[in-house]
C-alpha positions in Angstrom: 10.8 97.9 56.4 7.2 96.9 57.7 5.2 98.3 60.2 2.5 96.3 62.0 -0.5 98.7 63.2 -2.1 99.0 66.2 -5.4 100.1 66.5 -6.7 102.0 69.3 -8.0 100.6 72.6 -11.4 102.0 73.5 -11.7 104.2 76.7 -7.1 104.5 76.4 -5.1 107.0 75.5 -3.5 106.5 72.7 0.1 107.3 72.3 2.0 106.6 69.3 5.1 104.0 68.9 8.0 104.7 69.7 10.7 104.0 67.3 11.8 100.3 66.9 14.4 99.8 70.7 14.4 95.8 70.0 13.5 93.1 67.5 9.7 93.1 67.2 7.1 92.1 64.5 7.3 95.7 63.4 11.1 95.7 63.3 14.1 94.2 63.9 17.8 94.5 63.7 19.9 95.2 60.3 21.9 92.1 59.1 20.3 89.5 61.5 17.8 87.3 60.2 14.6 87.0 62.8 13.2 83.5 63.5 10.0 82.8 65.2 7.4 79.9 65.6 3.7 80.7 66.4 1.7 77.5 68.1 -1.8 77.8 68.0 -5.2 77.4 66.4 -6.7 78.8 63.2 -7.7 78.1 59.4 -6.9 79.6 56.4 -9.5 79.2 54.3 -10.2 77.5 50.1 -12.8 79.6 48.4 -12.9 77.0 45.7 -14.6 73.6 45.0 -12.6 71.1 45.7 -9.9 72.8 47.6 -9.6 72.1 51.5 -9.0 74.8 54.4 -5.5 74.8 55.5 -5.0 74.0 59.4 -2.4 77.0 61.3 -1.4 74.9 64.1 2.4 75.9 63.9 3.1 78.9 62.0 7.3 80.2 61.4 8.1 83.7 60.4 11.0 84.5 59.1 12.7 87.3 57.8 16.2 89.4 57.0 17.0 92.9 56.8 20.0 94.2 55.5 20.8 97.6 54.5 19.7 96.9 51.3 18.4 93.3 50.7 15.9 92.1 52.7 13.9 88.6 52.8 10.5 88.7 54.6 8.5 84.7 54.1 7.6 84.5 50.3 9.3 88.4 49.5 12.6 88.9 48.5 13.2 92.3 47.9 16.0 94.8 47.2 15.7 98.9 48.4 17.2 100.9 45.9 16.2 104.1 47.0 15.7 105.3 50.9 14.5 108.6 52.5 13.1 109.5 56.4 9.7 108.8 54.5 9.9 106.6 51.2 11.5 103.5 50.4 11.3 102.0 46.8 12.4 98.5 46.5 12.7 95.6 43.5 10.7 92.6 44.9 10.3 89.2 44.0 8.1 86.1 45.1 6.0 83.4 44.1 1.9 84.5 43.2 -0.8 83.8 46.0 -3.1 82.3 43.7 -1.5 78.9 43.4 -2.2 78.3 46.6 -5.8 77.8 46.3 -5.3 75.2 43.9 -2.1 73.2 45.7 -1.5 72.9 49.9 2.3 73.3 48.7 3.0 76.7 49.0 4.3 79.5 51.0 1.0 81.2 51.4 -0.4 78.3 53.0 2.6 77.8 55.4 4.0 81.5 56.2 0.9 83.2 57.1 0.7 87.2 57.0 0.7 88.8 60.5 0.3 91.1 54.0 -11.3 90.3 37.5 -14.4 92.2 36.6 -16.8 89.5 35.4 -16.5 86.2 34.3 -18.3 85.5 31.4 -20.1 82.8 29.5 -18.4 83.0 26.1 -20.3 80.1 24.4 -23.0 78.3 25.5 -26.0 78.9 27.8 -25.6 80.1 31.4 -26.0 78.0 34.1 -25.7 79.5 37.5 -25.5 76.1 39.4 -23.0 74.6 37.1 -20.4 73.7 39.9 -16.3 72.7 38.6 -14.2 71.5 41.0 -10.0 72.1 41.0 -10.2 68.3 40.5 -11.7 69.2 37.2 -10.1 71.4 35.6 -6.4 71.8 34.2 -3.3 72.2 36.6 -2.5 75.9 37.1 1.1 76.7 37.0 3.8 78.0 39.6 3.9 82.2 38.7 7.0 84.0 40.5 5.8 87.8 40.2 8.3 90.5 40.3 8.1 94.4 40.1 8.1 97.3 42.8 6.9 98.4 46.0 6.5 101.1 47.6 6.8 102.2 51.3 5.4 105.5 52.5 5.8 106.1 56.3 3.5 109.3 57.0 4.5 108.9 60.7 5.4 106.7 63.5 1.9 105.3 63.4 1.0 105.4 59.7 2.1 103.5 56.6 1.0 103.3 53.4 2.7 100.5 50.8 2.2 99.5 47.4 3.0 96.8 45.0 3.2 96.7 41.4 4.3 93.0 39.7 4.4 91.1 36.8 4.6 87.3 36.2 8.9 87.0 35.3 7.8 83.4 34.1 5.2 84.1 31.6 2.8 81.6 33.4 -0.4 83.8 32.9 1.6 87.4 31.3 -0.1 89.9 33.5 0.1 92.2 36.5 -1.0 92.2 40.0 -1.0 95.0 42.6 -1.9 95.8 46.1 -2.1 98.8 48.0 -2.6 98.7 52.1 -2.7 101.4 54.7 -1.9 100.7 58.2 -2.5 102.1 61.4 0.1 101.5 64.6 -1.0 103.0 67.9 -0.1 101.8 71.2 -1.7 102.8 74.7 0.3 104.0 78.0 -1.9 102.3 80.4 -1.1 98.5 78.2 2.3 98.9 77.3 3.2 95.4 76.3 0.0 95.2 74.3 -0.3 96.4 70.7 -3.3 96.4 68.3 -3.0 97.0 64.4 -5.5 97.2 61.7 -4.9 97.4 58.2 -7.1 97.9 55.0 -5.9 97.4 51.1 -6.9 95.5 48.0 -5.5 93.2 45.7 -6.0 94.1 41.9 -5.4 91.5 39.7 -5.3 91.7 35.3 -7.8 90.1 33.3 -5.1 88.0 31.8 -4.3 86.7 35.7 -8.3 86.0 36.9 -8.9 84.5 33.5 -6.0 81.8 33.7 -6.3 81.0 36.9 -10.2 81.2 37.3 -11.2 80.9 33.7 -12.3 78.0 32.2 -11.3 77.2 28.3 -12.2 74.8 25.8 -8.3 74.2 25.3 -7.2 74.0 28.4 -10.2 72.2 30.0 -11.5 70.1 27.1 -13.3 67.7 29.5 -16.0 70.6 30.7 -19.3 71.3 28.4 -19.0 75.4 28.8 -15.8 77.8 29.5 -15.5 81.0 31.3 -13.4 84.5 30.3 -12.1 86.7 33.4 -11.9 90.1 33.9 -9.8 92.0 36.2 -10.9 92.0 39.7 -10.3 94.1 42.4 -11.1 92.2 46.0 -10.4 94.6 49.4 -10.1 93.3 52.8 -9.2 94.1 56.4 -6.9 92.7 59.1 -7.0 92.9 62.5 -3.7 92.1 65.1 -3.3 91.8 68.5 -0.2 91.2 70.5 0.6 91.2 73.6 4.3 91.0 75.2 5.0 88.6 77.7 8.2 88.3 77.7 11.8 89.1 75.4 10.7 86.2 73.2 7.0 85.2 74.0 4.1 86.7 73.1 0.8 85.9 72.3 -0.9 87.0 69.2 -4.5 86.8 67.7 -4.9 87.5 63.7 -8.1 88.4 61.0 -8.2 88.6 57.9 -10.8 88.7 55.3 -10.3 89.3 52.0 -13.8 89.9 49.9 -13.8 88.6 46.5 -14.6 90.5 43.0 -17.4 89.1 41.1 -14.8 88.5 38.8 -13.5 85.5 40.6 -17.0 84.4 42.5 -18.8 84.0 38.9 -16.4 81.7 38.3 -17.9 77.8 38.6 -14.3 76.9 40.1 -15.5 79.3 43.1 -18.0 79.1 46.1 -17.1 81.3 48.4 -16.9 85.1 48.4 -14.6 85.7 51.0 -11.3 84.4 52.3 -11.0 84.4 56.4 -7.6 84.1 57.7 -8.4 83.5 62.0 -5.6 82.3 63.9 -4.8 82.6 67.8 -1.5 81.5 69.4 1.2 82.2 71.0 4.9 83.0 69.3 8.9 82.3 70.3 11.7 84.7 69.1 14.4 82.8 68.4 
């Protein structure tokens, strides 16, 4: 269902994948679930005040594919329509940005290896004006579902896309990605396998304002309150694995994601950027 890109290796010649011969981060068997534990070091960053960086020491993966349903960490998904090159499937799973604001969640556990403006509406503006998650009102659990999209141009190129709404009315609004990846692999480094991807998240104004926002009726405590807009944040990530045996491997993964405006005007936020860095090595169960 996923492909994991490889980028190319300078000075190599670049060949591209060949089709999936054994379980692998890019693919694995229909109707067995795939279990595997990544030990190592990295952080996954809290953009907001108050919020602590979350450790990656040990990391699971885990993941189903069936011929229709498949389960991949925090996606559940369904394929209800399948050609050589597209696949359209129902998802389901629980909203990234809760995880900023709580360590318990998914996002903060199974790690990928996948607003406009806010504005002072009353008040003066205060650019230093600092509120912490401590500060403001808890922000609910969201589980998002809608449709994604899987277009496989070729053996080395995927484009997907998401489309969701919040099923629980938590902040009634949409969300949406869209990511292109690129999977080469080189003849001279067989067992090694680079992948880049680019996207961006777009999220409604009704999703940046109730989770970055700040209101009078929510947040009666704080002197001022904030209005979101819909953002749009890009970002980049960068994997490398190498093979060294039928169930080891070692891995080394980026990410960073670049904030809109629409969530770094915010006084809950203090970083414009999210880094995702870890580097380990995995177990196939």
């Amino acid at each position: 269902m996923k492909y994991y890109l490889l980028l190319c290796l300078m000075c190599c010649k670049l060949t591209f994948a060949n089709e999936c011969e054994q379980a692998t981060d890019s693919c694995a068997p229909i109707g067995e679930w795939k279990i595997s534990l990544a030990v190592g070091a990295g952080v996954y960053t809290n953009p907001l005040h108050g919020g602590d960086n979350t450790p990656l020491i040990v990391i699971p993966q885990i993941s189903y594919y069936g011929e229709k349903v498949f389960f991949e960490n925090n996606t559940l998904g369904y394929s209800f329509f399948e050609s050589e090159r597209f696949i359209v499937s129902l998802i389901s799973q629980l909203n990234h940005e809760k995880a900023y604001f709580t360590s318990w969640h998914p996002q903060n556990i199974l790690i990928e290896t996948a607003g406009g403006t806010l504005e002072l509406s009353s008040g003066d503006s205060d650019s230093d004006s600092v509120v912490s998650i401590k500060d403001v009102s808890n922000r609910r659990w969201a589980i998002d579902a809608g449709f994604q999209l899987n277009w496989f141009i070729n053996q080395a190129t995927d484009i997907q896309a998401r489309i969701l709404h919040d099923v629980n009315s938590v902040y009634n609004g949409l969300n949406g990605q869209i990511e292109l990846t690129r999977t080469l692999r080189t003849e001279q480094l067989p067992n090694t396998a680079m992948s880049f991807s680019i996207g961006t998240n777009i999220n409604s104004k009704n999703l940046v304002d109730y989770y970055y926002g700040i209101s009078k009726t929510t947040d009666p405590n704080i002197e001022y309150s904030y209005q979101g807009k819909a953002s749009i944040s890009p970002y980049f990530r960068l994997v490398l694995t190498h093979q060294l045996s039928e169930r080891w491997r070692v891995k080394l993964n980026i990410k960073r994601l670049f904030l809109d405006d629409a969530m770094t005007d915010s006084p809950l936020v203090k970083d414009d950027y999210i880094n995702t860095i870890f580097a380990g090595v995995s177990y196939d169960f």
